[in-house]
N, C-alpha and C positions, 0 to 999 in steps of 0.2 A: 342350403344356400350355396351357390358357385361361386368365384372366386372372384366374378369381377362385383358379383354385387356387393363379396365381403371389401375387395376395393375401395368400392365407392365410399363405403362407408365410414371406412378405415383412414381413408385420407378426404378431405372436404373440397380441395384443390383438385381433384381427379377430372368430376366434371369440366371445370373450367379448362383445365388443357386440355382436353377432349373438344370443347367446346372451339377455343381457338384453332386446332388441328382442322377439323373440319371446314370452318371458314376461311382458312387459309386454302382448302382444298378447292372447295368451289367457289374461291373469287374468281379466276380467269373467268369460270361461266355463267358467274353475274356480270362481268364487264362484259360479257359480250351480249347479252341480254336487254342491259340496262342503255345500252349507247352500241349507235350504228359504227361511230367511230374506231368503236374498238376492235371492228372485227381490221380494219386495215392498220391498224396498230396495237395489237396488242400487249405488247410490251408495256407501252407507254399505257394503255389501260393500267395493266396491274401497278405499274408504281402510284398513279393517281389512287388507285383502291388503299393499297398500302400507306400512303401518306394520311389520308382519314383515318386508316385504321388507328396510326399513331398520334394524329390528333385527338380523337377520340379515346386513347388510354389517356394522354397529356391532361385533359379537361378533364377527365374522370381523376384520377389523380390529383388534382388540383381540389378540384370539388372535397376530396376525403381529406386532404390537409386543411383546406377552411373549415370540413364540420368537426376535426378534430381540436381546431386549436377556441372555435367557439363552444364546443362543447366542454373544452376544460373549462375555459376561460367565465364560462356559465356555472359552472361546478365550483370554482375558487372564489366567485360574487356570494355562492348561495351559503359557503363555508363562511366567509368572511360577515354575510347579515348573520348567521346564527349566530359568531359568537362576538358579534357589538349588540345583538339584542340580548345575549346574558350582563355581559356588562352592563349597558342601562339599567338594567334588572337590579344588578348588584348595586349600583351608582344612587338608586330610588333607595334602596333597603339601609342604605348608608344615610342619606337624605333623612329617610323618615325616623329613624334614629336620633338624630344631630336635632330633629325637628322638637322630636319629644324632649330631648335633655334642655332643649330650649326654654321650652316651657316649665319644665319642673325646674331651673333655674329662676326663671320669673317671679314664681310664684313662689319661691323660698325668699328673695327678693324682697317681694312685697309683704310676707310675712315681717320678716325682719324689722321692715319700716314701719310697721302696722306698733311691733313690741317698743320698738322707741318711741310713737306717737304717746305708748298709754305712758313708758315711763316715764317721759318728759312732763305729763300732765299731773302723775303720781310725784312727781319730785318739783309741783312748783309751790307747795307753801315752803320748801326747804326740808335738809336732813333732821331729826329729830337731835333733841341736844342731845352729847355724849362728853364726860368730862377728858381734854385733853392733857391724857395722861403718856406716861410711857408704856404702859402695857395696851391702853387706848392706840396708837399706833402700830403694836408689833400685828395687832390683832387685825388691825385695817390691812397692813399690807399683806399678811397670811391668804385676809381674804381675797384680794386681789388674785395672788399668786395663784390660789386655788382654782378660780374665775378662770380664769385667763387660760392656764392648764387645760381646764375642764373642754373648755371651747377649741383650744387648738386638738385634744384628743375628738372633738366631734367633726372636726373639719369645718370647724365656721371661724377659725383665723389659721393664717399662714404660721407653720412652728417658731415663724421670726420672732412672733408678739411676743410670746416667752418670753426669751430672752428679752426683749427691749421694757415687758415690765418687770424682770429682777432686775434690771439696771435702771429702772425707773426713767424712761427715756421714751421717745416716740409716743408724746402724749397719756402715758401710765403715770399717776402720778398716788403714790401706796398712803400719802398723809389727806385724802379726800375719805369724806362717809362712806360707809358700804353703800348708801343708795345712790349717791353721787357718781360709784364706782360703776356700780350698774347701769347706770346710763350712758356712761363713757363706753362700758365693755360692749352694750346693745348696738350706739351707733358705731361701734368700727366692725364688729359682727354685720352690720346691715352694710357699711359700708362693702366689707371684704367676697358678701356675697350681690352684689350691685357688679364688683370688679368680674366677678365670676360669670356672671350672667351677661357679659358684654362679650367675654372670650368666649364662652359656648354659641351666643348668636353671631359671630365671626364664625364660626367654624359650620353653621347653619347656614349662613349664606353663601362660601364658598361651597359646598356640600350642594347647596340647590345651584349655583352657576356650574357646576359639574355632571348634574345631573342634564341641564340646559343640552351643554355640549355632547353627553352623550345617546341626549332621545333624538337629535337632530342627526349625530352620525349615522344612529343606526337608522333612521327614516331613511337620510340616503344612500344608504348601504341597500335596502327593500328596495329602490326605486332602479337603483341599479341592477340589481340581481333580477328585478320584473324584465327591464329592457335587454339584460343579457340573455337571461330567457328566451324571449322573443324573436330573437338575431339566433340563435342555436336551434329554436324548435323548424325550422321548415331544411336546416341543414343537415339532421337527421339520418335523413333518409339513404346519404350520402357517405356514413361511418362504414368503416369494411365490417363483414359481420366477426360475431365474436367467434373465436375458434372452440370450436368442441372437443370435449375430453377423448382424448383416442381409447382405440375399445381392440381387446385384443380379438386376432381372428381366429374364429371359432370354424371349426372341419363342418363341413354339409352333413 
């Protein structure tokens, strides 16, 4: 291989100044060529050649700043829909989460109201007699206390109750029947998961208005990144090329 051809290859730019050298050479005898006028002024030919010449880098230049700033500008749309269409993604997985514990809220719910339906029906000829004694009461509110415990260890009352049935207070009341108690402890159990099931459907419906906001961003995130697309692909063509890994030269 000879030395200009290791040249060429060596540097990517060779041609082109090569290229300009030459045209530089034979303008005067394109102007005179091109136009009769040039032969009685030639001078003034060549600056006219010349002034295109630099028009024509000016607009070529120009041209590779519009296709590089639409080309980013196209590339930071297409960044920007991928990651609002994770997000969505994420926003749904959230959603449909919040969706579900909605629903097993419900229906713990309706369970609940379902066990105070029977007990109320089971407790309406009244409690069975029991004689009221002093050990008849220590034994009622044991039971309570047990109750009551029992439920806030399950999570079907807030640890408040506790306390407010050892202080017999907040509707605890330790000198009623065990079945009497039962009915009391069902509907605040029914009550406490009613409360629960209104806070998780709160947090379902913000969860789905979030989701709203985020499938609509990233729609028009896609509609943009289509149009910016569009506006970058015929400016292409017009990107300087990309430079090549230099290559050491190698002896013929």
């Amino acid at each position: 291989m000879n030395f200009l051809s290791q040249a060429l290859m060596a540097d990517p730019t060779t041609p082109m100044v090569i290229w300009m050298v030459l045209m530089l050479a034979a303008l005067p005898a394109l102007a005179l060529l091109s136009s009769p006028e040039a032969i009685r002024d030639p001078g003034a030919a060549l600056m006219a050649s010349l002034g295109a010449l630099r028009r024509y880098r000016a607009e070529r230049d120009r041209a590779r700043r519009q296709a590089v700033e639409a080309t980013r500008f196209a590339d930071e749309m297409q960044v920007a829909a991928v990651q609002a269409d994770d997000a969505a993604q994420r926003w749904q997985d959230l959603w449909r989460q919040a969706a579900e514990h909605a629903d097993g809220a419900w229906q713990d719910w309706q369970d609940a109201e379902q066990q105070v339906t029977r007990a109320r029906a089971a407790a309406a000829f009244g409690p069975p007699w029991a004689a009221r004694t002093p050990t008849e009461y220590v034994d009622r509110e044991r039971f309570l206390h047990r109750a009551v415990r029992a439920a806030v260890q399950r999570g079907d009352l807030p640890s408040t109750a506790l306390a407010d049935a050892l202080a017999a207070r907040g509707g605890w009341d330790p000198r009623l029947h065990p079945v009497e108690q039962e009915l009391v402890l069902l509907r605040a159990v029914a009550d406490h998961r009613q409360r629960r099931y209104r806070r998780v459907a709160t947090t379902e419906r913000t969860a789905r208005h979030d989701v709203r906001l985020a499938v609509a961003a990233r729609d028009s995130l896609r509609h943009e990144t289509s149009v910016a697309a569009s506006a970058a692909a015929p400016l292409r063509r017009y990107l300087p090329p990309a430079p090549r890994p230099a290559r050491d030269l190698q002896p013929a």
